[in-house]
C-alpha positions as CSV (number, residue, x, y, z in Angstrom):
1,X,-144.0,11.6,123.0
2,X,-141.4,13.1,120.9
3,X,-141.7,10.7,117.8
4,X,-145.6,11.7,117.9
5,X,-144.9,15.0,117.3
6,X,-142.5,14.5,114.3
7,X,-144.8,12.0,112.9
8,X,-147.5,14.1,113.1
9,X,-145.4,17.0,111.5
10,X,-144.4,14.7,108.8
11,X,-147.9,14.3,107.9
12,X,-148.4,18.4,107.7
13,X,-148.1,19.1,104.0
14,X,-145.9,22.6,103.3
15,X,-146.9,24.7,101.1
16,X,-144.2,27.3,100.2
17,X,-145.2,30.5,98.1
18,X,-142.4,32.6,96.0
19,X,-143.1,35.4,94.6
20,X,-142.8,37.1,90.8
21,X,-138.8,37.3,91.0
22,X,-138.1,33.7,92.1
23,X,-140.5,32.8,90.3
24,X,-138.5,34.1,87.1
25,X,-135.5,33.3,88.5
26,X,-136.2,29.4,88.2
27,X,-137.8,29.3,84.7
28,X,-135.9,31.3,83.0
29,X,-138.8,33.9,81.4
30,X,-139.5,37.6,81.7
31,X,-142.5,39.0,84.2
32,X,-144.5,39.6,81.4
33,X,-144.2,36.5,79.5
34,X,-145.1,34.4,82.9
35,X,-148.4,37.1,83.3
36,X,-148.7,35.9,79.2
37,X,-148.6,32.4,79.4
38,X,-150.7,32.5,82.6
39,X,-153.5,34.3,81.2
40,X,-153.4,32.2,78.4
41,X,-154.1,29.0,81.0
42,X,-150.5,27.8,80.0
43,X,-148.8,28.9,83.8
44,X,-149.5,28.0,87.2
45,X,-152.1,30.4,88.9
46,X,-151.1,32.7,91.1
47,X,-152.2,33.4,94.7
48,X,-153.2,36.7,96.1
49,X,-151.7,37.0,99.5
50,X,-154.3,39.8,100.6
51,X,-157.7,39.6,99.3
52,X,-158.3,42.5,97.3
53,X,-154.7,43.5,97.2
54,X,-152.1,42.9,94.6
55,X,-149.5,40.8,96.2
56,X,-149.3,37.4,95.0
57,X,-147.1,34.6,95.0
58,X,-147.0,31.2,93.6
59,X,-146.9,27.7,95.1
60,X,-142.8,26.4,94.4
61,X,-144.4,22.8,93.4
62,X,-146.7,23.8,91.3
63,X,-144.1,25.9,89.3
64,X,-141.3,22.7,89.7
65,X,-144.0,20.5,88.0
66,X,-144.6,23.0,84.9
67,X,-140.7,23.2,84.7
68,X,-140.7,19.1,84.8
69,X,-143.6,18.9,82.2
70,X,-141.6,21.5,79.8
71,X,-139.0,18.9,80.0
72,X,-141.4,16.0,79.8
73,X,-142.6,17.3,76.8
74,X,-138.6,18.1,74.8
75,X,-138.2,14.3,76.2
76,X,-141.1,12.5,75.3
77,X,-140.7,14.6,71.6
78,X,-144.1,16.4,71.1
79,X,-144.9,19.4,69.4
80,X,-144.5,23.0,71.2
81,X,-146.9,25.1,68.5
């Protein structure tokens, strides 16, 4: 019975939100300069926690696999302009 369950919980995908100052925190740029690039279609979108409110948060894969493009892109040699 007990494997079951931890297969079964293997199988749950987890989705873990962090908000603005983590968020900053793990790549490095100001608040404004993530709202920037994000409005520009360049930065993960956001998530409002409450609809109509203004807390949001982002998903911490989603911002891990920007990071790893930026690096994919100094690696693989292409043009930042």
């Amino acid at each position: 019975m007990r494997s079951n369950v931890n297969e079964t919980l293997q199988k749950i995908p987890t989705t873990r939100l962090i908000r603005i100052r983590e968020v900053m925190n793990l790549v490095g740029l100001s608040k404004s300069h993530i709202y920037y690039l994000a409005a520009q279609g360049k930065f993960p979108k956001r998530v409002s926690l409450v609809p109509g409110g203004t807390s949001v948060a982002w998903l911490h894969d989603e911002i891990i696999e920007w990071l790893e493009g930026r690096v994919a892109e100094r690696d693989g040699g292409l043009n930042n302009d």
